[in-house]
N, C-alpha and C positions, 0 to 999 in steps of 0.2 A: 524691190524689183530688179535694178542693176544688179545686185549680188546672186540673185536669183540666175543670171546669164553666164556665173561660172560654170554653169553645170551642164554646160554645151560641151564638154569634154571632158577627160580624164586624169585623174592623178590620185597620189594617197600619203599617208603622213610615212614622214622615212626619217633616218638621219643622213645626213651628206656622208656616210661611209658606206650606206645603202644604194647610193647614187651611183649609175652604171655607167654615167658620162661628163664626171664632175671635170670643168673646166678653171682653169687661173682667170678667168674672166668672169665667172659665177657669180652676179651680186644678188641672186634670189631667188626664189622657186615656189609655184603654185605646187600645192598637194591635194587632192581628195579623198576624203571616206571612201569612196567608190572603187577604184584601185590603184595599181602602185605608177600610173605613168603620170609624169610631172612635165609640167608649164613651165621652160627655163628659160630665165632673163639674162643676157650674158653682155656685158659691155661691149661696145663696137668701139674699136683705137683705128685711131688713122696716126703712123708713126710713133706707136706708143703714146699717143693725147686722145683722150675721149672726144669723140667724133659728136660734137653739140648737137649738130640738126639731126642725126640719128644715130644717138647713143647709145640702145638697145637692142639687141638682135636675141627676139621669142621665139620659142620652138618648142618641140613636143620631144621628150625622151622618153620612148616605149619602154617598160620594162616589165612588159607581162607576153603576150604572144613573142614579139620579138626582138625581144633585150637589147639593148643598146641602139635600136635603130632610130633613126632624128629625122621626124616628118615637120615641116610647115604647117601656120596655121592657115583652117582657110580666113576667109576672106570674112565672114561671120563671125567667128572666133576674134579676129583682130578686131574688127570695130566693136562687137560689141560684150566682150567677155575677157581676154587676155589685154588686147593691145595697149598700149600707151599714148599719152601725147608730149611734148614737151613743152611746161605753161612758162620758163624761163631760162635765160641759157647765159653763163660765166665763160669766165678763159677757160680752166678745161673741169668744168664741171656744169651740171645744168639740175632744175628739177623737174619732174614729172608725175602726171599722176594714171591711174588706170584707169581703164576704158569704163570699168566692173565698180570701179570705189573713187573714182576725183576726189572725193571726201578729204581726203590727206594727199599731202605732196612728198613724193619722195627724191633727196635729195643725191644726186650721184656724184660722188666724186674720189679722190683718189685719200686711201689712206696706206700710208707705208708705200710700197711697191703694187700694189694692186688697187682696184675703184670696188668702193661698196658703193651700196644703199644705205639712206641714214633717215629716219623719220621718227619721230614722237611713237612709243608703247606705255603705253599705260603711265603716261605724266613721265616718260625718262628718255631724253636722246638716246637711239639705239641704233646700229647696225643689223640691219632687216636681214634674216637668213628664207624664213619661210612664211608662207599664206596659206594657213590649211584651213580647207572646208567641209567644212560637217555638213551633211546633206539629214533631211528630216528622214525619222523611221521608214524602209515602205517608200522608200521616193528615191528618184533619179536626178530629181528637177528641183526640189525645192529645198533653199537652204535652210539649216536652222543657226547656223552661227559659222562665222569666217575667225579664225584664230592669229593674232600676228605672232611671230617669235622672233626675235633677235637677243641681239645682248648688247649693255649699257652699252653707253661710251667711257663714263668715266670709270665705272668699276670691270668693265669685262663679264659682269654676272649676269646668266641669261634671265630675259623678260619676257614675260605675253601679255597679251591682249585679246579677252574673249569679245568680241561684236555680233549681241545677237539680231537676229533679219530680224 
């Protein structure tokens, strides 16, 4: 059912070279079968420290009517399909999980010079790049599978994760 509430809006599978508004703060991005606009999770720094109590700042990157433009989620979207919560918070990392999936907790914090996402694919600590979801034949609304992708930690080789509804 909750996975089922991604589909209150728009996006599609892309690679981040397809991305019209990739930012240094980028730790992740919804995608849809539906089309190519994407659900962007971008860290929020207060002084270059990840900002605990609201670490994320979601938003919509249009790239089909009008490319590049960055709308707001509503208010629906945020509680019950994109948004996040924060169920723990570190010096300057914290975890969280989605509004759409609590299921798993994703953990943000700072690698190298910049903050990922890092959560379990498929039995292997990963660096979370994408959430794409496969909507059923024939439907707008209903999913048939949410895909995770990132890549190891320890080897750098990319991972998925098929999750079917």
């Amino acid at each position: 059912l909750l996975l089922s509430l991604l589909t209150f809006s728009t996006a599609w599978a892309v690679t981040p070279d397809d991305d019209t508004a990739l930012t240094p703060e980028r730790l992740f991005h919804i995608a849809r079968s539906l089309n190519k606009n994407l659900v962007c999770y971008d860290a929020r720094l207060d002084n270059g420290k990840l900002d605990i109590d609201d670490p994320i700042k979601v938003y919509w990157v249009n790239r089909t009517d009008r490319p590049g433009a960055i709308d707001d989620l509503s208010f629906i979207q945020r509680k019950l399909a994109y948004g996040y919560k924060v169920v723990e918070k570190g010096d300057d990392s914290c975890q969280v999980t989605l509004s759409a999936y609590p299921e798993r907790r994703i953990t943000i914090k700072k690698e190298g010079e910049r903050y990922a996402g890092f959560l379990t694919i498929n039995g292997v600590q990963a660096r979370l790049t994408t959430l794409f979801v496969q909507l059923k034949p024939n439907s707008s609304i209903n999913v048939d599978y949410v895909e995770l992708q990132g890549y190891a930690v320890e080897s750098g080789e990319p991972v998925t994760e098929r999750i079917r509804k």
